[in-house]
N, C-alpha and C positions, 0 to 999 in steps of 0.2 A: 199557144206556142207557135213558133216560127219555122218552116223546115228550112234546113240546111241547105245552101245554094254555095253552086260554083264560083270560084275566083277566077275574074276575068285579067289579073294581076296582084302579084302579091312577093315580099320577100322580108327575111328575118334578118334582123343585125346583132349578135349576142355580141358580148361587150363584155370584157374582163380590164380589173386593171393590174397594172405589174411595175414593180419597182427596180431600175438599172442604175448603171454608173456610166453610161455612156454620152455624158454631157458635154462634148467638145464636137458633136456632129453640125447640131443647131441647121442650118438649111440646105445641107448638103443634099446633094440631087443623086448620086451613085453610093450604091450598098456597101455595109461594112463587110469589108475583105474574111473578116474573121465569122462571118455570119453566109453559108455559102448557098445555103435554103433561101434567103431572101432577095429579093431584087426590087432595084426603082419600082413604087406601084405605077407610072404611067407606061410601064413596058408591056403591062398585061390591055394595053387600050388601041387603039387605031388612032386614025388621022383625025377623023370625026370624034372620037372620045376626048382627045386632046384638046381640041380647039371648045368643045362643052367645058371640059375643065375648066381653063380659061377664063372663059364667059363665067361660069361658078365663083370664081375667086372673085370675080366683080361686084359681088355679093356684099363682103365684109368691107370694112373701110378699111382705109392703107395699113395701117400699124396691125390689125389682125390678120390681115389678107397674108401678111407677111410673115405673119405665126402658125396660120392651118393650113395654109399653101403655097411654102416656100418657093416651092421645087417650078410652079407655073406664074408667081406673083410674087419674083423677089423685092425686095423693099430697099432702100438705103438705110444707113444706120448698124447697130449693135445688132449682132446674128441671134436672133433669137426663135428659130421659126422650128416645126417641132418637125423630125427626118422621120418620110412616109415611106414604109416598105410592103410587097406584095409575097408571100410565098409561092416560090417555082414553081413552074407548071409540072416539073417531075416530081415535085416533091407536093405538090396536089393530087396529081391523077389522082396516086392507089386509093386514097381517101375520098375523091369526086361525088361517090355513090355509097350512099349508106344508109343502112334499115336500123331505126328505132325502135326498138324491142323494150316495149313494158315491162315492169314486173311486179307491180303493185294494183290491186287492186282485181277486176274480172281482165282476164286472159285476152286482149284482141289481136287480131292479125298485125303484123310489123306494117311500121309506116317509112314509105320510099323519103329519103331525102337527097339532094344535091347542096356539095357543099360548093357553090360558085368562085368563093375567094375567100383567103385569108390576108387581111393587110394587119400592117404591127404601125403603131403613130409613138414616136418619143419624143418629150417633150426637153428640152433643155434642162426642166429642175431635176428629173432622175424617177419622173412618172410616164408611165405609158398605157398604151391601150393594144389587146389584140382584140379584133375584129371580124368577126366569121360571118359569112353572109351564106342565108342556107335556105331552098327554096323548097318547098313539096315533090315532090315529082306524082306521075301519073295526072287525073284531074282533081287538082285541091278543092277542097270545100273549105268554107270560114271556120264549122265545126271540126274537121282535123287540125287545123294552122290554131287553132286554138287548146288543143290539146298538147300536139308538137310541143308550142311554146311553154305551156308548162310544165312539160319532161326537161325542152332544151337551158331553161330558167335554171332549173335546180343542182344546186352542184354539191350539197350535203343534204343528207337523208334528214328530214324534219320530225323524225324519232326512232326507236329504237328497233321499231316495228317495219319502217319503210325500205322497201327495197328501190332504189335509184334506177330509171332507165340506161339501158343500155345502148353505144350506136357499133354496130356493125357493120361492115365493110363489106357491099352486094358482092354474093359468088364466096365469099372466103368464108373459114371454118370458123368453131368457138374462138379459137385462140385469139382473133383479131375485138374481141367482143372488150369493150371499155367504156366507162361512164365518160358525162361532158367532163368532171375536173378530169381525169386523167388523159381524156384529148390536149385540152388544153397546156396540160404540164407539160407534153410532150410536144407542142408548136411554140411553147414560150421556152424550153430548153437550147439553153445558151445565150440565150438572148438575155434575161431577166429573172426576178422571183416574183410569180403572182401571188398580187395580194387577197388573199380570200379568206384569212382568220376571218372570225365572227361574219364573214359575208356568206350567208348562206343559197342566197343565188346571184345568176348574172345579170347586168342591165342590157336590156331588152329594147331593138328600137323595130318596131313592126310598121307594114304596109299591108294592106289587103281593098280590093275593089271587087264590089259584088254589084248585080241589080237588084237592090233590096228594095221593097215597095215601104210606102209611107204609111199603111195601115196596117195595123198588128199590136199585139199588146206589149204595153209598155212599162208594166209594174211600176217606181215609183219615179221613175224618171220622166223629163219631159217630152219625150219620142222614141218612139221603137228604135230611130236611129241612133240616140243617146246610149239605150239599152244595149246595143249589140256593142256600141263602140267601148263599154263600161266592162262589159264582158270579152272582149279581144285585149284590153290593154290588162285587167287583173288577172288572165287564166282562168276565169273559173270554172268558166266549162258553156257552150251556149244551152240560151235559156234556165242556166241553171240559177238566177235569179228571180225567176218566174214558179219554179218545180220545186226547188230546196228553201227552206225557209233559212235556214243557218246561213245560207250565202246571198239572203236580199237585201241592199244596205237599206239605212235608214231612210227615211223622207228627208230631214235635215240632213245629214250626210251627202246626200245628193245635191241638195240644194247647192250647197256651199261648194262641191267640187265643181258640179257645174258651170260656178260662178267664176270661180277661180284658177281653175286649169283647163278647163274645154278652150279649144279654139279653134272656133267653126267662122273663118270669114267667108265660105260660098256656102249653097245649096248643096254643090255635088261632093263636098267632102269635109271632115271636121279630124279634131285629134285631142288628146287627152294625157296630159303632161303628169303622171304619177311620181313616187319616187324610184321605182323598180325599174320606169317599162314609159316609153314613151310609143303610142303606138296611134294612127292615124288608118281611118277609116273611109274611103270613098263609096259612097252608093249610089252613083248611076257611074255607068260604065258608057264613057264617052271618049272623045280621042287626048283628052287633057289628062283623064284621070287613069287612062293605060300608058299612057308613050309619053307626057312630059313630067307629069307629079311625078309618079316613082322616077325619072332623072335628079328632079327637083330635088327629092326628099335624100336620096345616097350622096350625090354632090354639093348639097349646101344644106339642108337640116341635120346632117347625119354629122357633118364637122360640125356644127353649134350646136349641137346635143353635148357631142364631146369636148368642145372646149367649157361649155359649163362643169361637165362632169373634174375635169383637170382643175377646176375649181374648186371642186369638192374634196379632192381628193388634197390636195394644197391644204383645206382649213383644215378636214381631218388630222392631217400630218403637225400642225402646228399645234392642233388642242392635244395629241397623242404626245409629242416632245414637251410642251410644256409640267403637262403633270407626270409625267415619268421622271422628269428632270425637279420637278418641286418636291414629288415623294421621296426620291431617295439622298433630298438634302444637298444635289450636286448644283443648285442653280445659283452660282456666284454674278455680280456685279457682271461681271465681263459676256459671260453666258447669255444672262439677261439682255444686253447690248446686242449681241450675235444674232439673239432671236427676234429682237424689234428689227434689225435691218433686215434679217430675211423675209421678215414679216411683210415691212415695209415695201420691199423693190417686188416681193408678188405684187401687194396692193398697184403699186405704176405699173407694173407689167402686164398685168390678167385680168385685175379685178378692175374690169370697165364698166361705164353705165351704161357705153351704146358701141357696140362693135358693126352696125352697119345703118345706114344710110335710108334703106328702105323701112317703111311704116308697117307692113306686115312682118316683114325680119323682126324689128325692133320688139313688136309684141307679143312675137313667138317666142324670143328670146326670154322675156320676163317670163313670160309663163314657166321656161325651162328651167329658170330657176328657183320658181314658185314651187315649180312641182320638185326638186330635187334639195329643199328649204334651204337653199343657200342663203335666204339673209338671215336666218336665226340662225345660220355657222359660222356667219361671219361676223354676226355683233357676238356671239360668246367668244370669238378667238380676238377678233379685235378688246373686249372688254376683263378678259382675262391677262391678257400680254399687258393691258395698262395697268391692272393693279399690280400682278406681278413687277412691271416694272416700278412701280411708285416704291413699292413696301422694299423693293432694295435699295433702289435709291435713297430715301426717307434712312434705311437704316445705314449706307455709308455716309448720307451727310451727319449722322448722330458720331459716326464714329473717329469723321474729322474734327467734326467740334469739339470730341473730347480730345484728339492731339492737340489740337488748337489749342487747348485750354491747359493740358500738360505743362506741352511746351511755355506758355505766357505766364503760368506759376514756377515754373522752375529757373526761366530764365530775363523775364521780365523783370523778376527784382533784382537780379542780378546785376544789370546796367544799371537802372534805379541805385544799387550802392554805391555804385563803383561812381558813380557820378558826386551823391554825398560825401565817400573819403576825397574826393578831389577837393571838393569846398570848405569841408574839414580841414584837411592836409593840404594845404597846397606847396607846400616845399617838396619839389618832385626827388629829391635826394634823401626824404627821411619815409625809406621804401617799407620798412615793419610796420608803421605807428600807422599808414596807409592802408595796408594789407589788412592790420588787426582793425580799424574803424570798418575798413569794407564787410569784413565777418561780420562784426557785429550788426551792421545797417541791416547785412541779408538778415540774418537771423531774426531782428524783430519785423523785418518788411513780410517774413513767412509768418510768423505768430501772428502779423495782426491781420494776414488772410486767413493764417486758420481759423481765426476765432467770427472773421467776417462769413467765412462759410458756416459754422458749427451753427453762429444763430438763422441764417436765410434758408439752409438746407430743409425741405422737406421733412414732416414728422407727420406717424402714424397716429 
């Protein structure tokens, strides 16, 4: 076992998302009038914070740069960039300081937190994110910030039995005492409705830097530092992979995650792209991994975290309207249409193959959406929307063919006659003898289709 060491840096990102109507903002740099808690987030920054910004939007290539950071990196073209706002500093204070009080499991003392900011990001389609960024207070350890995070995760009780931590506002009575959803309802009121059906906790984007030594046990993973970073990103608790048999993953399990979402490009720090919780783990404490990573990580992984996520949240939204609209029989021609173009203009607008430029971004980026299975959400919403579209199509082209075919028996012989009394009759003055040849021509021109269908028609 490993003891518990101090954080020499560290901070949480809890991450909800919420659905609005406020789609005409698009890159606007000053807050909605009607929203009075919230303000431009570069107002909570300095001069130096600004000009880091800046530099961060350099990051993404033009056409993204112009969607996650309108407001420092306007673009030309169609306003599509998502409006970033900060909650007020008076309307932060009361809330600044707050103890996390367990109530599941053995009794421990309350844990100090700082809530540093709250910024809200909306996106043009009518998805959004609020964003809480929340630090320990007193001296953290990796084993608290790991605990923390999985009170601060959970936002419905995962059984009948479970009581939900609660955060409490330091110095005030019971009364201010409320779980994270009901934080959250009440910083996303007015703004939007979070979406949290069937979501039973938050996404999670963590930091932490310790001086963790290279030796120690490492159960079945490839390095103690694998270990710890396996247990910072799932909550389980430290070393409770090594202590708890129920919570050591498999050999193969590991294998494969490791493969596939670890992304350790230095010595001094690595990270672990799950579906939950993207959380990154520094172990030597040097001047990179205190004072420019965590910059790094809030100002430019912390936007590609969430522009994948607004990703997910898009396919979701598309596979949810499709079968709601297929089950209750409403999904007509037109419908169907509606939903390939919405489909479609996300696909040009979001769904990119490379939103930036550099080699390391690039392959953070895949990981992010390895670990969030974005491509299995997008080939079921992509492969779903085609057949639905085919099988309506398919069945309004059956049902022009049979006007088609109507119309060409009812009125096809009809000229057909009218043509034969002409060459029959042609004395254009003897108008009955005319009339009654035309009858008759329709008449057997339909008997001899009916009988041409009676024999070619299909039999059982």
């Amino acid at each position: 076992m490993s003891a518990d060491v101090l954080l020499a840096a560290h901070a949480t990102f809890v991450i909800v998302t919420l659905e609005h109507d406020r789609l005409g903002h698009g890159a606007s740099s000053t807050a909605d009038p009607l929203l009075p808690d919230w303000k431009p987030w570069w107002s909570r920054l300095d001069a130096d914070g600004i000009e880091r910004a800046k530099s961060d939007a350099g990051f993404f290539l033009e056409y993204v740069r112009g969607v996650v950071a309108p407001e420092v990196a306007p673009t030309p073209g169609p306003n599509q960039g998502a409006l970033h706002l900060t909650l007020a500093r008076e309307r932060l204070a009361p809330i600044g300081n707050l103890e996390l009080v367990t109530r599941h499991g053995a009794e421990r003392p309350p844990t100090g937190l700082r809530l540093v900011s709250v910024d809200l990001i909306l996106y043009p389609t009518g998805v959004g994110f609020l964003v809480l960024k929340v630090e320990l207070a007193g001296e953290p350890t990796l084993g608290a910030l790991i605990e923390a995070n999985g009170h601060l995760r959970t936002l419905r009780a995962p059984s009948t039995t479970w009581a939900l931590a609660v955060l409490r506002a330091k110095g005030a009575g019971a009364a201010t005492e409320q779980t994270m959803a009901e934080l959250l309802e009440s910083l996303a009121k007015g703004v939007g409705r979070l979406a949290l059906s069937g979501e039973p906790r938050a996404q999670l984007v963590c930091f932490a830097c310790a001086e963790v030594p290279a030796s120690g046990e490492r159960g079945a993973f490839p390095s103690p530092h694998d270990r710890l970073l396996y247990e910072l990103t799932t909550c389980v608790g430290l070393d409770r992979t090594l202590t708890d048999p129920t919570w050591a993953p498999g050999a193969d399990q590991v294998d494969v995650m490791m493969k596939s979402l670890r992304y350790a490009p230095w010595r001094a720090w690595r990270a672990l792209c799950l579906k939950e919780m993207f959380g990154v783990l520094a172990t030597e404490v040097v001047g990179f991994t205190t004072g420019a990573l965590p910059r790094v990580l809030e100002g430019v992984y912390l936007p590609l975290y969430l522009y994948a996520l607004h990703q997910r949240a898009m396919l979701g939204r598309f596979s949810r309207e499709l079968v709601a609209r297929v089950a209750s029989g409403r999904l007509g021609v037109h419908e169907v249409r509606r939903h390939v173009d919405a489909y479609q203009d996300f696909r040009h607008r979001y769904w990119l193959s490379e939103v930036t430029g550099r080699p390391m971004g690039g392959e953070l980026y895949r990981k992010l959406q390895d670990g969030l299975e974005l491509g299995a959400l997008h080939g079921l919403a992509a492969q779903a929307t085609q057949e639905v579209r085919a099988f309506h199509e398919e069945r309004r082209s059956r049902r022009l063919s049979l006007l088609l075919g109507v119309l060409t028996f009812a009125f096809g012989p009809f000229g057909t006659a009218v043509q034969i009394a002409n060459f029959a009759v042609p004395d254009a003055s003897n108008g009955h003898n005319r009339a009654r040849v035309t009858a008759l021509a329709l008449v057997a021109i339909w008997a001899l289709l009916g009988v041409l269908w009676l024999r070619t028609r299909p039999r059982r």
